[in-house]
N, C-alpha and C positions, 0 to 999 in steps of 0.2 A: 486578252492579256494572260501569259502563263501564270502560274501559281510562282513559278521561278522567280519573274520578271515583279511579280507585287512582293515575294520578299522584299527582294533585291532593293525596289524604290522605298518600301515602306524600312527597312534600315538605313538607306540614306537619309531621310527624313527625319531618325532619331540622331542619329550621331551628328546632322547637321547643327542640334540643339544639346550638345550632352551635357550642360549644367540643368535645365528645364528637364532633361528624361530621369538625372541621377533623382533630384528634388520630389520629382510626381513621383520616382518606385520608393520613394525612403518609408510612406506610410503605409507602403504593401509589405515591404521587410521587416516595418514595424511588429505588425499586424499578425505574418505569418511568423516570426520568429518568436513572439508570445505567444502564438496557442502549440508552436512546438515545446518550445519550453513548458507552459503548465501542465498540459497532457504526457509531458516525459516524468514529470514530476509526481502527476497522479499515477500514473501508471507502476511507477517503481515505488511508490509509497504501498500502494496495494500489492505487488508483489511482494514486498520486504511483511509486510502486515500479516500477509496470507503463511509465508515461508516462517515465521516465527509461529504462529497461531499452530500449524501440522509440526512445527519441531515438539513442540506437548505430547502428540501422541498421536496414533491415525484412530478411527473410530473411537473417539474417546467422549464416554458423557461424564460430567462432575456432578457430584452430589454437592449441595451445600445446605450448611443449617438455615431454619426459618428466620424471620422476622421476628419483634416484640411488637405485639400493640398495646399503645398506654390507653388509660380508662377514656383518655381525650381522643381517641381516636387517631392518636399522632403512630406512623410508623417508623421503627427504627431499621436502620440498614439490615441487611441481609446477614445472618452471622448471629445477630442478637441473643437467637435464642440457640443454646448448646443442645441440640436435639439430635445429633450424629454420634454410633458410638465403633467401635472398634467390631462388634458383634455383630452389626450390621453387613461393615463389610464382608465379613464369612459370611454370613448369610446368602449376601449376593451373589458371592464367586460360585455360590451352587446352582443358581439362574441358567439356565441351557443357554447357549449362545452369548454366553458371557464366556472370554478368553480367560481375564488377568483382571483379578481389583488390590488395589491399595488405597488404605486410609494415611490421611495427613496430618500432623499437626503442625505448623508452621508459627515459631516465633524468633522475636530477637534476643540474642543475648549475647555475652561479655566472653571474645575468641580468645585467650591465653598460650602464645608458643613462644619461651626464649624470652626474645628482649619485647615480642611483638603483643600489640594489643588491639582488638577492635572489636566494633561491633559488628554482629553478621548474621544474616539469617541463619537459624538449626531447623530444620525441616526431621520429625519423626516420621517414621513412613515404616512400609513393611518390605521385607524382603524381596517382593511380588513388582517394587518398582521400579527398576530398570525395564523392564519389559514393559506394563503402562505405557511409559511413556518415551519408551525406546531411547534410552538414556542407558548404556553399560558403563562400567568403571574400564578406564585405559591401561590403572596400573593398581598391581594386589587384586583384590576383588570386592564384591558388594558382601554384607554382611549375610546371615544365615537365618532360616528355621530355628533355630537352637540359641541362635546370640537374643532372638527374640523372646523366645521362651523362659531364661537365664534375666532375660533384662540385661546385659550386658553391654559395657562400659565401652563399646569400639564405633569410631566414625568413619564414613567416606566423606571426603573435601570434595570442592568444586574446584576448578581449575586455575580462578581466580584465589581462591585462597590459599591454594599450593604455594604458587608464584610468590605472596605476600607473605608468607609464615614462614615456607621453607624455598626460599627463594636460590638454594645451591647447595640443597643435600636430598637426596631419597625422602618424600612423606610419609614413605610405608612405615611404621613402624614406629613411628614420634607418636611424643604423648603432646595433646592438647588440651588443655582445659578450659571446659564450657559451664558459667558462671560455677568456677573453682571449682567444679569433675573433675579430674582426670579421664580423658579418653584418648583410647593407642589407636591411631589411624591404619585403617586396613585397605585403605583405596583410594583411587583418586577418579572422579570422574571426566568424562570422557567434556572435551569445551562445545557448549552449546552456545551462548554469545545471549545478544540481549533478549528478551521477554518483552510477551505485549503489554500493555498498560500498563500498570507501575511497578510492575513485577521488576525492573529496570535487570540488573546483571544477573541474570541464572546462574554463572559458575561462581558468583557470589554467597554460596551456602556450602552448610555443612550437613550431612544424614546421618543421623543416629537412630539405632531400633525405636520404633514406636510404643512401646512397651517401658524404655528406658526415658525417651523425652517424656511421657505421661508421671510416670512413679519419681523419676531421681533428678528430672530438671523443671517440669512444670508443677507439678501438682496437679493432675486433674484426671479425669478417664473419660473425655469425651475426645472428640475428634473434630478436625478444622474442614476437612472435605471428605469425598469418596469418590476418585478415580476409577472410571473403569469402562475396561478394552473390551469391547465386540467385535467377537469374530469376523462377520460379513457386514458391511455399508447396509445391505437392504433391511439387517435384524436392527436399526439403531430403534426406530420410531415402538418394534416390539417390545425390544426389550427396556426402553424407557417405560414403559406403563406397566411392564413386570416388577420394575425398581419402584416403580412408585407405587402399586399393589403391597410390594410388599414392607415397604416402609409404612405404610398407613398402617397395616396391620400391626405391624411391631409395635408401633409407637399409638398401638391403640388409639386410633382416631376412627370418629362416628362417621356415619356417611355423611353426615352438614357441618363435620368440621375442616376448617380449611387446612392445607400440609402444614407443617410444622419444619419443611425442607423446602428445596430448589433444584429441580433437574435443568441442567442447560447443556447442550448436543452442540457439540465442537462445527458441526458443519452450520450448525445457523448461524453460531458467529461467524463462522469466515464468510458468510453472506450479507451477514448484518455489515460487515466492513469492507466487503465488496461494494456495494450497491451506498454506505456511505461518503465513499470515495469517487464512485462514479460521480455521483449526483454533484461533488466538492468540484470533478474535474472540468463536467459539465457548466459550472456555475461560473469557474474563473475563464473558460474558453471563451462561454459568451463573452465577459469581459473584453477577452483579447481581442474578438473580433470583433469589437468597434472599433481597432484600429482599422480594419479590413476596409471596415465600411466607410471611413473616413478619406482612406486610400485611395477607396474606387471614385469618389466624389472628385479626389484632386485628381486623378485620371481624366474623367467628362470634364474638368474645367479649362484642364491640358489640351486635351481633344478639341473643344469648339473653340480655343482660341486657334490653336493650327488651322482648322477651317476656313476661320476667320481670315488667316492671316495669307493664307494658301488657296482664296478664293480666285484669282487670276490662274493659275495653277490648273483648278479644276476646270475652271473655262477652257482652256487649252486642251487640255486631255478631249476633253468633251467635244471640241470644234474637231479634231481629228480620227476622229471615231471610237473616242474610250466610251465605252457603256455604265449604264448607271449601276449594275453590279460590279464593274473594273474597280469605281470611284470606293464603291461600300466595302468592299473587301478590303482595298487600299487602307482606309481608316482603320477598321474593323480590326487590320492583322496588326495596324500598328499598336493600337490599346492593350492588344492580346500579347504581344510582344513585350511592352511594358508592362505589364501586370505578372507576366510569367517570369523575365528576368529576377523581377521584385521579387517571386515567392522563392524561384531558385536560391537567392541571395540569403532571405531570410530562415530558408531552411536551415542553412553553412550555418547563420549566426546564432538560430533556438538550441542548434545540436551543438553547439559550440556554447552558448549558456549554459545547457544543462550539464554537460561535462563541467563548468568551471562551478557551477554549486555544488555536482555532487565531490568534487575536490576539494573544495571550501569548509563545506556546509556539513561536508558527510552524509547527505542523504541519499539515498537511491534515485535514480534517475534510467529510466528505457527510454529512447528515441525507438520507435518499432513504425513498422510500414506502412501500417495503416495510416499512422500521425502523417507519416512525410506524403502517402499519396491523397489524404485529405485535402491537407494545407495545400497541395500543387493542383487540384481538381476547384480548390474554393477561389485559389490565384489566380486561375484560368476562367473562372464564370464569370468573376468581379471583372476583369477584359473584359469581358465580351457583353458583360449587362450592362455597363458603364461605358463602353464603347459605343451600344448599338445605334442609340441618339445624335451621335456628333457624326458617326459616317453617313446615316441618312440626311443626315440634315446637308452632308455633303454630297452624296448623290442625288439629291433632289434641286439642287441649284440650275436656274435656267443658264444654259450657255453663254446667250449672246450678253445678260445681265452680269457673268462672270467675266467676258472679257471686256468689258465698259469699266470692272472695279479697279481703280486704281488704290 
């Protein structure tokens, strides 16, 4: 029997049934169009994750302040202790293979423009921050050298606050006041969009000299971080143990005392949230494919009832010289044929979910190649694993007992 000619039968055999064929692939389409859809979802969640995380900056480690320990041995978040100063970061910028550092002070306070009022993040920073963290202003320019030194009373917006303050005139050149300063806006920065973790809207802030948010809006002379750019990806691991050398030293610490900071290297996060994400996508796939596997079950139940049912059938073929691989193929292609339509189907309908959440929902979503030739490689085994049973059981039937079945 041609390969043609068992198509050819094993299609008439389904379409002779097509309420019983649609019902058996409904739990392959299930099946398949759930681990399309979760793996589009992880996947695009990890890219969106990853693409925010390198908008901060490329080779970028942050300094952060230590911890407090109470006499109870309880820890306090990270930050606790104000152990970052402004001195530092010059310090570091003289580290070889260090590009660009800027220190940060990051707080809220009360935006004043016109009739407008809000609360918004003021981020102090140094001059040196556009470069960081590859962030230029779009319109006027970033402050100076000089406006630092001066302490001087001028800010760059984020692009969201442009929009909200000066919603249909020039920002350059308005005055804002940030808890009742007056400050003349010299720039607008360039739109970055949201932030990972809670960082939530980046062009949500305003930058003023670091020298100015310390003296004339905080009160204080220490710093909230230390940003800072390495030259070469291979220098990160060097010059982290440089920064940490030499903040130990500054901050005169013994060799048995613990830092009093935190270095964290931009690429172990994007790994830590790689490999978070994987394991997330991993978890809901298995999920999914217990639809699969539910599928393939109603397949064999489908299969040995046709057997059953088609037992005269094989007696016939058999008395005329179909061979007992004619019979196995027969069954065989028809499971495969059902199982593969199923995953075809389910494909159309995961990549058609995930468009309608990431429409919805707003979240990223990738359908990528891999997903669609898994799901159609796991569609086509579940055929054939779940098939192999009911066609032997239908090649193995004695003839003359197959044409006696009525």
């Amino acid at each position: 029997m041609s390969p043609r000619d068992t198509l050819r039968v094993a299609l008439r055999a389904l379409v002779a049934n097509p309420l019983r064929a649609v019902l058996t692939t409904l739990g392959i389409i299930i099946g398949v169009a759930a681990v399309i859809a979760t793996v589009s979802i992880g996947t695009g969640a990890a890219v969106s994750i990853q693409r925010q995380i390198t908008s901060l900056g490329t080779n970028l480690l942050t300094v952060f302040p230590g911890r407090q320990q109470t006499p109870f041995g309880i820890s306090a978040g990270v930050g606790s202790i104000q152990s970052l100063k402004s001195e530092n970061a010059e310090a570091i910028a003289a580290l070889p293979g260090v590009e660009a550092v800027t220190a940060e002070l990051s707080r809220s306070a009360q935006i004043v423009a016109g009739t407008q009022n809000d609360n918004v993040r003021v981020q102090g920073v140094m001059p040196s921050f556009p470069a960081v963290r590859n962030w230029p202003a779009t319109q006027g320019s970033f402050f100076t050298d000089e406006d630092m030194r001066s302490r001087a009373r001028v800010a760059v917006i984020g692009a969201t606050v442009a929009k909200t303050f000066f919603p249909e005139t020039d920002p350059v050149g308005q005055t804002v006041r940030i808890n009742r300063v007056p400050f003349t806006v010299v720039g607008v920065m360039q739109t970055k969009g949201a932030g990972p973790g809670p960082a939530g809207d980046q062009d949500n802030a305003v930058f003023v000299p670091l020298t100015t948010a310390q003296r004339r809006l905080f009160g204080t002379t220490s710093v909230g971080t230390i940003s800072i750019k390495v030259r070469e990806a291979d220098q990160m691991s060097a010059v982290m143990e440089e920064v940490r050398g030499l903040l130990r030293e500054a901050h005169d610490l013994r060799d048995a005392a613990a830092d009093d900071f935190t270095i964290r290297n931009q690429a172990d996060l994007v790994q830590t949230f790689q490999s978070t994400m994987r394991t997330i996508t991993m978890l809901l796939s298995g999920v999914a494919g217990i639809s699969l596997l539910v599928g393939g079950i109603g397949i064999m139940n489908i299969m040995l009832v046709s057997v059953t049912e088609r037992i005269r059938e094989i007696g016939i073929r058999k008395a005329v010289g179909g061979t007992r691989r004619d019979i196995l193929l027969q069954f065989l292609v028809e499971a495969v044929m059902l199982s593969s339509v199923g995953g075809a189907l389910g494909i159309a309908v995961g990549a058609l979910a995930a468009r309608s959440i990431s429409a919805v929902a707003g979240w990223s979503t990738i359908v990528t190649i891999q997903s669609v030739l898994l799901a159609s490689g796991v569609a086509a085994s579940v055929g054939i694993f779940f098939g192999l049973y009911p066609a032997q059981r239908a090649a193995s039937l004695d003839p003359i007992t197959a044409l006696r079945h009525e």
